[in-house]
N, CA, C and O atoms as a Tripos MOL2 file, in Angstrom:
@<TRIPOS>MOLECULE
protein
  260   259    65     0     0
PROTEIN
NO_CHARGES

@<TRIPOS>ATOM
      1 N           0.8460   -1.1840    0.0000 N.3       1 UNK1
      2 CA          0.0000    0.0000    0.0000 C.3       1 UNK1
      3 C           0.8880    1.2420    0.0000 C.2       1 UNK1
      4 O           1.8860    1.2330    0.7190 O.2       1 UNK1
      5 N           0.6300    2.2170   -0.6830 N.am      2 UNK2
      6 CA          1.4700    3.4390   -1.1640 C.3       2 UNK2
      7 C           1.0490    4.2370    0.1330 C.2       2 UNK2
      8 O          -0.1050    4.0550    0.5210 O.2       2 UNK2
      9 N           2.1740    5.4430    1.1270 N.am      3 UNK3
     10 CA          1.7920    6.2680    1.5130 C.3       3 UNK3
     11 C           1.7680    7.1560    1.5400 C.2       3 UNK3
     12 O           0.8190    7.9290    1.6710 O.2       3 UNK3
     13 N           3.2020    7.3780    1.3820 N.am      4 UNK4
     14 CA          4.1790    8.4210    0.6000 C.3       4 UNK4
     15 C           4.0840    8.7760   -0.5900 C.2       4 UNK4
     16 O           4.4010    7.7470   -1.1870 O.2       4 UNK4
     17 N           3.8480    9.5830   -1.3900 N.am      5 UNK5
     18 CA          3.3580   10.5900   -1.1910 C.3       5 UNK5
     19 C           1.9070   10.6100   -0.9630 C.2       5 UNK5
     20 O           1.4210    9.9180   -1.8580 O.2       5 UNK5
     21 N           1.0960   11.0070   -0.3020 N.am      6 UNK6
     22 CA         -0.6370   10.8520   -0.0400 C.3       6 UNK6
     23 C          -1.1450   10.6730   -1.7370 C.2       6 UNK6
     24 O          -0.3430   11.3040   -2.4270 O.2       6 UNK6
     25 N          -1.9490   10.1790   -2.3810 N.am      7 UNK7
     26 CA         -3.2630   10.1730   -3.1620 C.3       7 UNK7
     27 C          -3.4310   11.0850   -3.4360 C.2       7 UNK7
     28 O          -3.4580   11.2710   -4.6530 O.2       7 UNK7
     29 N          -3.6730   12.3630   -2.4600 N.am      8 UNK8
     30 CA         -4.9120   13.5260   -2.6120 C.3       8 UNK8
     31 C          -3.3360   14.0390   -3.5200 C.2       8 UNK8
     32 O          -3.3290   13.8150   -4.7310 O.2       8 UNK8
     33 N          -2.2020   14.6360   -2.9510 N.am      9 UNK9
     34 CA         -1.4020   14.9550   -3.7970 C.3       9 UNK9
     35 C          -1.1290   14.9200   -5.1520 C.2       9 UNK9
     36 O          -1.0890   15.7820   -6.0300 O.2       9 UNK9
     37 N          -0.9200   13.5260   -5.1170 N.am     10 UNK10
     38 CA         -0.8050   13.2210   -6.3210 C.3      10 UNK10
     39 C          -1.8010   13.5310   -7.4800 C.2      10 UNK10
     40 O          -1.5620   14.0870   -8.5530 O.2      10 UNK10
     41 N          -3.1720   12.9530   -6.9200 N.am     11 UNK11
     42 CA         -4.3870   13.8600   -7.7910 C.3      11 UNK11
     43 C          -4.6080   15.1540   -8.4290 C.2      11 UNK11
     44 O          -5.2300   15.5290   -9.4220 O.2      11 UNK11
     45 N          -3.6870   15.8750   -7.2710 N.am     12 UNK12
     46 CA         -3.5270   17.7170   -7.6050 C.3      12 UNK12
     47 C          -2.5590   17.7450   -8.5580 C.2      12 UNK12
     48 O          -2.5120   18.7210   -9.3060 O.2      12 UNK12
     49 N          -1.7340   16.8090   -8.6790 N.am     13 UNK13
     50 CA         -0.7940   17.3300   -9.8280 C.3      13 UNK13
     51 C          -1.6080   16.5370  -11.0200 C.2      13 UNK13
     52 O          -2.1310   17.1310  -11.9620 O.2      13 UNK13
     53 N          -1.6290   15.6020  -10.9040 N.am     14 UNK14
     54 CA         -2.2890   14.7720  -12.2450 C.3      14 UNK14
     55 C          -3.7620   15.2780  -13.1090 C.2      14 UNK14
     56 O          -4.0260   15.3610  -14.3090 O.2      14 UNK14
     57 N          -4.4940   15.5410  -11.9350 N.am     15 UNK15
     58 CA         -6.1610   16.3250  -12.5780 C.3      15 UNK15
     59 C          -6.8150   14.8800  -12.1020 C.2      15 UNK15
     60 O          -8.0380   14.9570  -12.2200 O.2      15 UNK15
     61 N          -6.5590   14.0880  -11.7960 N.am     16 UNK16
     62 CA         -7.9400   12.3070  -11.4870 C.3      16 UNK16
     63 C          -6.6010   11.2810  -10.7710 C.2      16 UNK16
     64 O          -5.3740   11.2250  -10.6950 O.2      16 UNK16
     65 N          -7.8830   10.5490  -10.3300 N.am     17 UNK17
     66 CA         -7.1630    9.4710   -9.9020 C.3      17 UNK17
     67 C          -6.6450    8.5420  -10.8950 C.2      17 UNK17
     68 O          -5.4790    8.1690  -10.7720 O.2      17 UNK17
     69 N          -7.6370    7.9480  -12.2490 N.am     18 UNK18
     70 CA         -6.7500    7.4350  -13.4580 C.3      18 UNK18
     71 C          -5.5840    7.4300  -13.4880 C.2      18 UNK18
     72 O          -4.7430    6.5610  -13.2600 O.2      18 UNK18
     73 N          -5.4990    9.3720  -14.0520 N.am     19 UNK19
     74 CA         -4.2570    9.4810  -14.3040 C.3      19 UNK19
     75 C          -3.3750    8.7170  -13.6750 C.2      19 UNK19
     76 O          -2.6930    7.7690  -14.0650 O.2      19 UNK19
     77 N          -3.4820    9.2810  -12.5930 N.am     20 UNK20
     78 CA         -2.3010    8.9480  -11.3250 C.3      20 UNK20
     79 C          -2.0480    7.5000  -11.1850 C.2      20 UNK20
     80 O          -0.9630    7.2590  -10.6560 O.2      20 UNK20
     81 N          -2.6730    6.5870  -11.4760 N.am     21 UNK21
     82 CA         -2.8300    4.6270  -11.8380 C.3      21 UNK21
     83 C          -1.7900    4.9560  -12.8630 C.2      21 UNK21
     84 O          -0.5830    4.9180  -12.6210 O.2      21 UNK21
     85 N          -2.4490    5.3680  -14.3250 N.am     22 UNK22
     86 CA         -1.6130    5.0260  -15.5150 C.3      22 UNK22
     87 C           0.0890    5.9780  -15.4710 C.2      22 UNK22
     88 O           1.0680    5.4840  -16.0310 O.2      22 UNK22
     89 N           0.1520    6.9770  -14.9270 N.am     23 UNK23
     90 CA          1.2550    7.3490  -15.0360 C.3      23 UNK23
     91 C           2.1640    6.9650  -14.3610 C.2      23 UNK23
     92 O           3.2690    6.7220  -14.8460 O.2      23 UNK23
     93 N           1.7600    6.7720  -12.5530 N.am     24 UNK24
     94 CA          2.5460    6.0360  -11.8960 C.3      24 UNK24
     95 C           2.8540    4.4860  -12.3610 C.2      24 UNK24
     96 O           3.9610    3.9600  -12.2430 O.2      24 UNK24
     97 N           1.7330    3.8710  -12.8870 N.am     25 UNK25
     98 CA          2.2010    2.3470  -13.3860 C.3      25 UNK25
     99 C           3.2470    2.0920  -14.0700 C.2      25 UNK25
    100 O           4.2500    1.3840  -13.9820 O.2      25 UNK25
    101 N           2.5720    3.1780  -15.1040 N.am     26 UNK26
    102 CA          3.8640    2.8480  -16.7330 C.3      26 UNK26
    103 C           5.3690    3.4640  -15.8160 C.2      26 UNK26
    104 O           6.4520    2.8990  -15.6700 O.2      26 UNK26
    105 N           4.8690    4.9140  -15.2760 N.am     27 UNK27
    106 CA          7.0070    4.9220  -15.2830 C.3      27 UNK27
    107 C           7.7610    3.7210  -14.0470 C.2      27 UNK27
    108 O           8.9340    3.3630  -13.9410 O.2      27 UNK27
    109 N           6.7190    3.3870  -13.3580 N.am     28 UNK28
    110 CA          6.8530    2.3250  -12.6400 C.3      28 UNK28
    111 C           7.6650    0.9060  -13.0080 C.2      28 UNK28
    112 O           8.5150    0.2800  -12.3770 O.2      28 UNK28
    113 N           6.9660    0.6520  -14.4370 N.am     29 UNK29
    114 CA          7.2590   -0.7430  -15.1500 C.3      29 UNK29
    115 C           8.7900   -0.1860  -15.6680 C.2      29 UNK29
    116 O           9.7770   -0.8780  -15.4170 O.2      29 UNK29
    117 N           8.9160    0.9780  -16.3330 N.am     30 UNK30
    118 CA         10.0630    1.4990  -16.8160 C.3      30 UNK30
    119 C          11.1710    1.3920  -15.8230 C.2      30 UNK30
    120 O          12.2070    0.8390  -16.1930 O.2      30 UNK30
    121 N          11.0890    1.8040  -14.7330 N.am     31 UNK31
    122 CA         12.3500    1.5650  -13.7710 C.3      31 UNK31
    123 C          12.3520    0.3930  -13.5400 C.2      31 UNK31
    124 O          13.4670   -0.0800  -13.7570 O.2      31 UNK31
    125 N          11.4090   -0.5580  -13.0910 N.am     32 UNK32
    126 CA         11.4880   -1.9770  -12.8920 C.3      32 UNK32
    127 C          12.3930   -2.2170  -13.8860 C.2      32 UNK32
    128 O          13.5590   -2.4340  -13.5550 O.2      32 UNK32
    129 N          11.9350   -2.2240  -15.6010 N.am     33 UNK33
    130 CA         12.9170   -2.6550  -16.6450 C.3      33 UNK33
    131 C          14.7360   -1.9010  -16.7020 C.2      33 UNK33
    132 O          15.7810   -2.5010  -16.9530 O.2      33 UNK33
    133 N          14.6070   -0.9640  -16.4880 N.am     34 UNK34
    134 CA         15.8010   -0.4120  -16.6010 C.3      34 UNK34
    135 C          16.9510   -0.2310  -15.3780 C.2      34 UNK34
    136 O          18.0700    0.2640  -15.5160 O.2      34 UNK34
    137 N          16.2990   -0.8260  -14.0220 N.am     35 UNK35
    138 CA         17.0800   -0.6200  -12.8530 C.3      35 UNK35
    139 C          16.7060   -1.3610  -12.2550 C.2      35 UNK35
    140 O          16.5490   -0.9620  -11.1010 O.2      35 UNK35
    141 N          16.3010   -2.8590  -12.4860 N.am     36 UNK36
    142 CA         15.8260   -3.5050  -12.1300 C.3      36 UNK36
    143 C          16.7810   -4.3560  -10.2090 C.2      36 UNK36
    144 O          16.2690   -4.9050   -9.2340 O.2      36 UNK36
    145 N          18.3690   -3.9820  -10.5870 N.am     37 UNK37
    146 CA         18.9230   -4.2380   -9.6610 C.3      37 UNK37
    147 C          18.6340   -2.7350   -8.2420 C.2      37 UNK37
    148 O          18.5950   -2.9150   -7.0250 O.2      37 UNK37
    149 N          18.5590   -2.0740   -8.6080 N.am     38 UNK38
    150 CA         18.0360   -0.8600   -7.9680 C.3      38 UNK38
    151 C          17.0110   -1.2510   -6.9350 C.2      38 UNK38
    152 O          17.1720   -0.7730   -5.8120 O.2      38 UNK38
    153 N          15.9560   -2.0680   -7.1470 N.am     39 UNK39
    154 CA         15.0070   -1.9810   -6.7100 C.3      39 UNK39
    155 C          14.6510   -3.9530   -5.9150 C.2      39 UNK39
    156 O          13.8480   -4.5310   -5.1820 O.2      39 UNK39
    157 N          15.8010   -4.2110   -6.6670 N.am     40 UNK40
    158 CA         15.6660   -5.9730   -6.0100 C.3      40 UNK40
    159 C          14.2620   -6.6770   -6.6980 C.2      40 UNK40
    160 O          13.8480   -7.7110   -6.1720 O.2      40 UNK40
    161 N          13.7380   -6.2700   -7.5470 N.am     41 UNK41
    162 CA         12.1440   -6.7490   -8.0270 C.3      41 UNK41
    163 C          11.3560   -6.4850   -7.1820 C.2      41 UNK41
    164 O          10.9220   -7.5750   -6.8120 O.2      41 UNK41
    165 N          10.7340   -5.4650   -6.4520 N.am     42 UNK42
    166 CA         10.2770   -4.9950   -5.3870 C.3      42 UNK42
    167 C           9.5800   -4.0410   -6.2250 C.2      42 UNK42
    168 O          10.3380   -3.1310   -6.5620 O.2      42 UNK42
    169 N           7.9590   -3.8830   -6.8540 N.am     43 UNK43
    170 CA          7.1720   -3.5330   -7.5330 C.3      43 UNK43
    171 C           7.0160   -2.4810   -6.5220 C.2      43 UNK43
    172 O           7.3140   -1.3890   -7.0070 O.2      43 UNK43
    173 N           6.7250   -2.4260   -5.5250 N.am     44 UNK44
    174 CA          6.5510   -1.3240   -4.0340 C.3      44 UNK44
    175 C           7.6010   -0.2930   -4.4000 C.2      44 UNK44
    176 O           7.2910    0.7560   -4.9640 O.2      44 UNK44
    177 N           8.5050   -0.5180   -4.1640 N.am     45 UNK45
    178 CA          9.8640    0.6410   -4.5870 C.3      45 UNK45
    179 C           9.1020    1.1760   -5.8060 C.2      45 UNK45
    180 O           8.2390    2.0510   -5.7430 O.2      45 UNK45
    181 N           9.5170    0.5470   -6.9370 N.am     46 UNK46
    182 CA          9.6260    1.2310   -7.9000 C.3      46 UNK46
    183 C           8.3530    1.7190   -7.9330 C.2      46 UNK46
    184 O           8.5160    2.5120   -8.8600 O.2      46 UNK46
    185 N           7.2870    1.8370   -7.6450 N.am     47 UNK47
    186 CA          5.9330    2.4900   -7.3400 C.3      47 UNK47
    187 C           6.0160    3.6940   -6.9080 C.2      47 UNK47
    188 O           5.5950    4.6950   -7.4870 O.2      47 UNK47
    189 N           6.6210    3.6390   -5.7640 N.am     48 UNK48
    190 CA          6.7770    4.6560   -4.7050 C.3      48 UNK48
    191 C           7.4380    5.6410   -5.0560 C.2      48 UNK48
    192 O           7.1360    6.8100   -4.8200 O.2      48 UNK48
    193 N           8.8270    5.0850   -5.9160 N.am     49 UNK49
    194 CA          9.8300    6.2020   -6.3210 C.3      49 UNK49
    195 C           8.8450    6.4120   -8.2700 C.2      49 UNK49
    196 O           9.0470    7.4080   -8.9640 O.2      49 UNK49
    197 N           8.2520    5.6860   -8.5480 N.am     50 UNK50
    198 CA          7.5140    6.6150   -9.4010 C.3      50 UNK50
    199 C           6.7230    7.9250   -9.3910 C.2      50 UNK50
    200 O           6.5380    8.8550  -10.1750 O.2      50 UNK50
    201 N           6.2800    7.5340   -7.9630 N.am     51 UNK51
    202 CA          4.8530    8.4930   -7.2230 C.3      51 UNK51
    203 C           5.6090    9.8520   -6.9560 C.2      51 UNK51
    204 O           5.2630   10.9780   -7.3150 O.2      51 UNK51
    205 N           6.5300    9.5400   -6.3640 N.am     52 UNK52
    206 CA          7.7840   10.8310   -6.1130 C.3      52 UNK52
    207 C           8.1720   11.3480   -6.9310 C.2      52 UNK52
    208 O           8.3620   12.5440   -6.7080 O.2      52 UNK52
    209 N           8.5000   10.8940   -8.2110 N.am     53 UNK53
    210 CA          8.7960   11.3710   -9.5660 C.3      53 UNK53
    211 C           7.7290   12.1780   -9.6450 C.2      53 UNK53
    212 O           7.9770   13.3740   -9.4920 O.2      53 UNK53
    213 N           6.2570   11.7780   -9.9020 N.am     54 UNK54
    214 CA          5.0820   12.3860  -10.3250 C.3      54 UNK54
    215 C           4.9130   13.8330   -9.3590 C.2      54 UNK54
    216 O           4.6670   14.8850   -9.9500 O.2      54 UNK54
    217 N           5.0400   13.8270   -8.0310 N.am     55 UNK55
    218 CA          4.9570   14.3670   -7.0500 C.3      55 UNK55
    219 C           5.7370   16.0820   -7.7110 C.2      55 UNK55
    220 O           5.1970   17.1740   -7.8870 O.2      55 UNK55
    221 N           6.7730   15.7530   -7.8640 N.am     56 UNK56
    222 CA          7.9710   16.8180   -7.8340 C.3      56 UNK56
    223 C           8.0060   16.9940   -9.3970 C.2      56 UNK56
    224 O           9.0160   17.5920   -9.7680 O.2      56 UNK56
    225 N           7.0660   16.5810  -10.4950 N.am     57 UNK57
    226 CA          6.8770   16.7680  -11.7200 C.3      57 UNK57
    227 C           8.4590   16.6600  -12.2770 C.2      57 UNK57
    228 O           9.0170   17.6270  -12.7960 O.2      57 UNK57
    229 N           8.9790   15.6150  -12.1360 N.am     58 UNK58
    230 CA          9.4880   15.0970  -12.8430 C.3      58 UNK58
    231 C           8.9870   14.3280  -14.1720 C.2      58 UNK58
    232 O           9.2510   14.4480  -15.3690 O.2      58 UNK58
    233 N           8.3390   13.6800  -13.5940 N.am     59 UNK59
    234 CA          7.1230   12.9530  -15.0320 C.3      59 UNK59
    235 C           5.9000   13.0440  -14.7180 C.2      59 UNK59
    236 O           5.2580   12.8030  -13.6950 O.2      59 UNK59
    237 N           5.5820   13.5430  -16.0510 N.am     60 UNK60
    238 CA          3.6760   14.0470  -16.8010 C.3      60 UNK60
    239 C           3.1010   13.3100  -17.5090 C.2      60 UNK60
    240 O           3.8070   12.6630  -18.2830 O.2      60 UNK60
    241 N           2.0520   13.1560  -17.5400 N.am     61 UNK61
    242 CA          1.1570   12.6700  -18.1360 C.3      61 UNK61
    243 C           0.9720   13.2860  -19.5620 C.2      61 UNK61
    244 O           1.7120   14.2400  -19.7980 O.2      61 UNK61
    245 N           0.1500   12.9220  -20.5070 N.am     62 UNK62
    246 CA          0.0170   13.4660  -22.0150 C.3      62 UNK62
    247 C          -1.5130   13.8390  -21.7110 C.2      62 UNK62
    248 O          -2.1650   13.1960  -20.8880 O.2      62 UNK62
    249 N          -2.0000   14.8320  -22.3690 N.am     63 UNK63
    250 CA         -3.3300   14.9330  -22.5330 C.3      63 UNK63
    251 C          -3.8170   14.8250  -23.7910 C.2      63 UNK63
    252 O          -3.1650   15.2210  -24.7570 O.2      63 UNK63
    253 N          -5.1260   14.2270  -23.9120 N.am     64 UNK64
    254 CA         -5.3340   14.2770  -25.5990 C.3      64 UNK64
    255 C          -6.5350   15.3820  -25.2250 C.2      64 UNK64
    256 O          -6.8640   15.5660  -24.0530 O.2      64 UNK64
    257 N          -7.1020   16.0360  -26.2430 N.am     65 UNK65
    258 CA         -7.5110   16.4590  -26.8750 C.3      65 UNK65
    259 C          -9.1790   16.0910  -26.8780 C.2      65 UNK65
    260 O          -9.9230   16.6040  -27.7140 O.2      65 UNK65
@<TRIPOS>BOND
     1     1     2 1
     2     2     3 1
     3     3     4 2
     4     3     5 am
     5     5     6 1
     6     6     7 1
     7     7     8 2
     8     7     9 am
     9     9    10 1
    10    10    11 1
    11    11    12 2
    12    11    13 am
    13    13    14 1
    14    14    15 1
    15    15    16 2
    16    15    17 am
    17    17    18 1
    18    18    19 1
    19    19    20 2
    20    19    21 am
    21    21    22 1
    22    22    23 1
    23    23    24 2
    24    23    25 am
    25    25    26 1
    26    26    27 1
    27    27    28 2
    28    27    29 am
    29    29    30 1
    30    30    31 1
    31    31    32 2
    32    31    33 am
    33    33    34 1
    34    34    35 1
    35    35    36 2
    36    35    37 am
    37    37    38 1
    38    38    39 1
    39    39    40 2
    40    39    41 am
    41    41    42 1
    42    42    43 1
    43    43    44 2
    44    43    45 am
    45    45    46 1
    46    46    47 1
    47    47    48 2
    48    47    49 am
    49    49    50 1
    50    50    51 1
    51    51    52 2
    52    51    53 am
    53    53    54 1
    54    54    55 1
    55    55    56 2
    56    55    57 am
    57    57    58 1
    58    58    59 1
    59    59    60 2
    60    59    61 am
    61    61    62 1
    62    62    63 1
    63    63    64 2
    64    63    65 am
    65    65    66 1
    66    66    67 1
    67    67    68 2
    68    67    69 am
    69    69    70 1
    70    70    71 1
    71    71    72 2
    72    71    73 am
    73    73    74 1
    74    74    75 1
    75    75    76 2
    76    75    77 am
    77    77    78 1
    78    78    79 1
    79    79    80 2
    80    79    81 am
    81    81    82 1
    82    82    83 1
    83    83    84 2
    84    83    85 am
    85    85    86 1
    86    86    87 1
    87    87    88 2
    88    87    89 am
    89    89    90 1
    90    90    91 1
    91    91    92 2
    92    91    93 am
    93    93    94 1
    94    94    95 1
    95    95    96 2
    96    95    97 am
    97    97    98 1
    98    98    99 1
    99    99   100 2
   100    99   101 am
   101   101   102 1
   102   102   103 1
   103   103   104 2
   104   103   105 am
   105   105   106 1
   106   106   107 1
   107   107   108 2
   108   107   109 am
   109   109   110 1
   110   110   111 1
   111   111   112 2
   112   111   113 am
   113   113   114 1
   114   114   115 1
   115   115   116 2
   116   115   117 am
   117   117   118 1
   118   118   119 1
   119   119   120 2
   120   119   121 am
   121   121   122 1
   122   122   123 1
   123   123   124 2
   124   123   125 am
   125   125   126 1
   126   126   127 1
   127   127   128 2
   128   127   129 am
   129   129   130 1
   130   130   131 1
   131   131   132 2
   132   131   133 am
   133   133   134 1
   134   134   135 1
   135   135   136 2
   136   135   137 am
   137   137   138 1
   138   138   139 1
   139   139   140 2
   140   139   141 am
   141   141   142 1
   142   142   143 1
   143   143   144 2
   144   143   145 am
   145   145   146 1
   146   146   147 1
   147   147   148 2
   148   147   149 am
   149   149   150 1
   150   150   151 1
   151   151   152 2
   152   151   153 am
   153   153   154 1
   154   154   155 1
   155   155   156 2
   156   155   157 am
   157   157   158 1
   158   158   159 1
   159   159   160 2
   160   159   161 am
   161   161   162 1
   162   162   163 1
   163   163   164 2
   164   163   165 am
   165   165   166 1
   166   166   167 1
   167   167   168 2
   168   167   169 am
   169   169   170 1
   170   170   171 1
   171   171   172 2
   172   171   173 am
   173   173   174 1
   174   174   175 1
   175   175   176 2
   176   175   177 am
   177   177   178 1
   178   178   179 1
   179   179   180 2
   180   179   181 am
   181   181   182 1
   182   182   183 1
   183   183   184 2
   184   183   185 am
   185   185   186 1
   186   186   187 1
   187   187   188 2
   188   187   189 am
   189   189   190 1
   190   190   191 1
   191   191   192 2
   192   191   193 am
   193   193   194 1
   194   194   195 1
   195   195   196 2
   196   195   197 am
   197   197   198 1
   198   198   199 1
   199   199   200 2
   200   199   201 am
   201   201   202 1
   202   202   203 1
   203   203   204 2
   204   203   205 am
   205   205   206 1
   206   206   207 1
   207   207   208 2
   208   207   209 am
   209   209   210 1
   210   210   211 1
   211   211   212 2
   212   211   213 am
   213   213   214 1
   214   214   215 1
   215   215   216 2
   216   215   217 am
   217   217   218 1
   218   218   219 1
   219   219   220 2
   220   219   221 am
   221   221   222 1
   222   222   223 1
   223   223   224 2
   224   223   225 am
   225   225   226 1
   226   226   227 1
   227   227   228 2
   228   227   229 am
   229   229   230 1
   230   230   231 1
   231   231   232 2
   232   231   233 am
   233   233   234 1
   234   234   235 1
   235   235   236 2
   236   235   237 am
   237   237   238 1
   238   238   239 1
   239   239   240 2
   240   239   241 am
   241   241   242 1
   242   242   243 1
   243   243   244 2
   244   243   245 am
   245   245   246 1
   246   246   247 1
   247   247   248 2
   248   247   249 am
   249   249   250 1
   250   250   251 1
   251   251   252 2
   252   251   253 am
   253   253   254 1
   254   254   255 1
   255   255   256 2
   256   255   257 am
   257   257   258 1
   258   258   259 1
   259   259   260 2
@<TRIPOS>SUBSTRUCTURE
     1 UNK1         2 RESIDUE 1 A UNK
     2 UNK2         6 RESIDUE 1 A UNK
     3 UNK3        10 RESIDUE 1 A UNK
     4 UNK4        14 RESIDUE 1 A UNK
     5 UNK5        18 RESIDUE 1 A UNK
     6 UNK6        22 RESIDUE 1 A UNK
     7 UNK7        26 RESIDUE 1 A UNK
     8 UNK8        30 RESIDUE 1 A UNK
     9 UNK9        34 RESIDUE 1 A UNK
    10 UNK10       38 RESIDUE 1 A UNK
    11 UNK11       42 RESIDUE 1 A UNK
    12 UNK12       46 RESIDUE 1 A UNK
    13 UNK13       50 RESIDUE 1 A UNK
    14 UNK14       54 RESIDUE 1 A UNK
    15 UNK15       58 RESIDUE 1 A UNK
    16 UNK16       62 RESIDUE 1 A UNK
    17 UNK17       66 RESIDUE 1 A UNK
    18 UNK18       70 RESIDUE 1 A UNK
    19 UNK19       74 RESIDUE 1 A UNK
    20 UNK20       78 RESIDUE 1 A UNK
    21 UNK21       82 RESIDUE 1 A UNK
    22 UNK22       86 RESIDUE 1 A UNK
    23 UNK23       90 RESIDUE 1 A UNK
    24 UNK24       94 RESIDUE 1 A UNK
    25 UNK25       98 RESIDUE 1 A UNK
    26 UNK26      102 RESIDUE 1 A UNK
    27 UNK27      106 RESIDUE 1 A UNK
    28 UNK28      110 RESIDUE 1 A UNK
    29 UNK29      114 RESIDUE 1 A UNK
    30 UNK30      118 RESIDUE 1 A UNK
    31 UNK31      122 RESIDUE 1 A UNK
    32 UNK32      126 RESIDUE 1 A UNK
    33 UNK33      130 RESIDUE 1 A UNK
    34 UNK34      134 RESIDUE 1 A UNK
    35 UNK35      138 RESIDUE 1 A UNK
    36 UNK36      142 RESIDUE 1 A UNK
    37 UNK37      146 RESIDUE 1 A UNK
    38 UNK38      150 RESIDUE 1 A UNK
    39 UNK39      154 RESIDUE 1 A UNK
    40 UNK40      158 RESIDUE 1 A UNK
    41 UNK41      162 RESIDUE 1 A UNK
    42 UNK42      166 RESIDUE 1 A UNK
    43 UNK43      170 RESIDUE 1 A UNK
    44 UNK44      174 RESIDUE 1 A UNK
    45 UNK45      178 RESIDUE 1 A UNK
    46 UNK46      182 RESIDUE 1 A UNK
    47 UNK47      186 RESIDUE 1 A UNK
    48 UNK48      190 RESIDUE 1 A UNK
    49 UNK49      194 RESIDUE 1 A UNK
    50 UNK50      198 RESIDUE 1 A UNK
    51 UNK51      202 RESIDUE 1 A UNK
    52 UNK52      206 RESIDUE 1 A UNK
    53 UNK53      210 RESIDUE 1 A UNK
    54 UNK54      214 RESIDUE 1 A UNK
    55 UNK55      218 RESIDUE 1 A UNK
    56 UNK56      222 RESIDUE 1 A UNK
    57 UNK57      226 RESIDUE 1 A UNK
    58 UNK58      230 RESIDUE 1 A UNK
    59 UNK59      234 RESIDUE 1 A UNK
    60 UNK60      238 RESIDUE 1 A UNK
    61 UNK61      242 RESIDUE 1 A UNK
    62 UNK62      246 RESIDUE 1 A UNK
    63 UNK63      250 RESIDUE 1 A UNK
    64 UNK64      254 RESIDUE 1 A UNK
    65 UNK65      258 RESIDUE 1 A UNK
């Protein structure tokens, strides 16, 4: 279960909760693949340090149109 950074946060940067599923997931899977020793296969980490990414707008979401 995620705590760090709260939900409601994350929502404020993203605009929905969706978002905040699909953006945290995907850059999620991305560090899993690319740093995979980083994180020991520990889906939790790399979650968490996605959410933090999202948090501090490091990574955005796309909007369509």
């Amino acid at each position: 279960m995620l705590f760090e950074p709260p939900i409601d946060d994350l929502v404020k940067v993203a605009g929905c909760r969706y978002a905040v599923t699909v953006i945290v997931g995907a850059r999620a899977k991305v560090l899993e693949n690319k740093m995979s020793t980083v994180f020991n296969g520990s889906a939790n980490l790399a979650i968490e340090h996605a959410a933090k990414e999202l948090l501090k707008g490091e990574v955005v979401g796309v909007q369509s149109k």
